[in-house]
N, C-alpha and C positions, 0 to 999 in steps of 0.2 A: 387259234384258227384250225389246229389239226383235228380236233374236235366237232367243230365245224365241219371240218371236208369231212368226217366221218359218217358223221349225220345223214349229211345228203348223200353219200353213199349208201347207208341202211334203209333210206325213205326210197331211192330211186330201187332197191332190192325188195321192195316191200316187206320188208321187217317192222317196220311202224309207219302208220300215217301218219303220225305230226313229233317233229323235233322241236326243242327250245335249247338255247344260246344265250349266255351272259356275256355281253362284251361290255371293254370300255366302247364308249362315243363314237371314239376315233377311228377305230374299225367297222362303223355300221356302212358307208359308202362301198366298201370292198366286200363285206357278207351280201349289201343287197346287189349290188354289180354281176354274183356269180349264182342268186337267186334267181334271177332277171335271165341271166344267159341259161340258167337251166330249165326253166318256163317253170321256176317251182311258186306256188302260192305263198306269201308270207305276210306276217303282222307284226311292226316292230313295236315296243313299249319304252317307253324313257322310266326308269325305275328309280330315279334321281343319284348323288353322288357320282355323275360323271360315267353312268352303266345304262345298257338299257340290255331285253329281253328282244331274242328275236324269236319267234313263236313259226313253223314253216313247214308247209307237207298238203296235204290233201285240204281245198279251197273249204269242204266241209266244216272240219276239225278248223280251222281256219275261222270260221263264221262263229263256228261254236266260240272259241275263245273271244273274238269281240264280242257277243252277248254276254259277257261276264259282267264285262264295263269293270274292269278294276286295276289296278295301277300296279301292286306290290301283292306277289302269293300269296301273302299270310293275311289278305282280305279276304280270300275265297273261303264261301261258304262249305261246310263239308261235303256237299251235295256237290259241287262247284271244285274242291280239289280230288271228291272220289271221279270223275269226269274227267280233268282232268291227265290224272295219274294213269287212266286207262289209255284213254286217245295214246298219252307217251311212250305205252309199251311195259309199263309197269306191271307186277305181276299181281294179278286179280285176287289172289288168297290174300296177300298182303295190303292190297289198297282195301279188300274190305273188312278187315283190321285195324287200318287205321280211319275209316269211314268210323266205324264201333264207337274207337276211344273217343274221336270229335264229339260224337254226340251223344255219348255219356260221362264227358269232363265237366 
């Protein structure tokens, strides 16, 4: 969770608009409880084995991610994780680097 509260520190700083979060299950009441108190957008994902993704930050980036429609990252299309990897804060030399090798492996 301290990862968490970091997050939402760096989104409410404007350092990124959208964070993601792997928790167990059993912490998703308590992520969305202080999602909710901080009026932050968020999209939770069940990822199955007892985890889910919590996806959280600007309602945009938020929209974008549900029009993915997809369950587990390693579904996303390259188009789809070079997009994502931006939104996160990821640094843009390198996602399109790794945009490249997708679509010429």
């Amino acid at each position: 969770m301290e990862v968490f509260h970091h997050n939402i520190y760096e989104y409410q700083k404007g350092l990124r608009p959208l964070c993601l979060c792997t928790f167990n299950r059993e912490k998703t009441q308590k992520a969305e409880e202080r999602l909710i108190k901080e009026n932050i957008s968020y999209y939770i994902n069940e990822i199955g084995d007892g985890k889910i993704n919590i996806y959280f930050g600007n309602q945009a980036c938020i929209e974008v991610i549900k029009s993915f429609n997809k369950i587990n990252l390693c579904e996303l299309t390259a188009q789809e994780d070079f997009i994502l990897g931006i939104m996160l804060g990821y640094d843009r030399l390198l996602q399109c680097g790794r945009y490249l090798k997708k679509i010429y492996i």
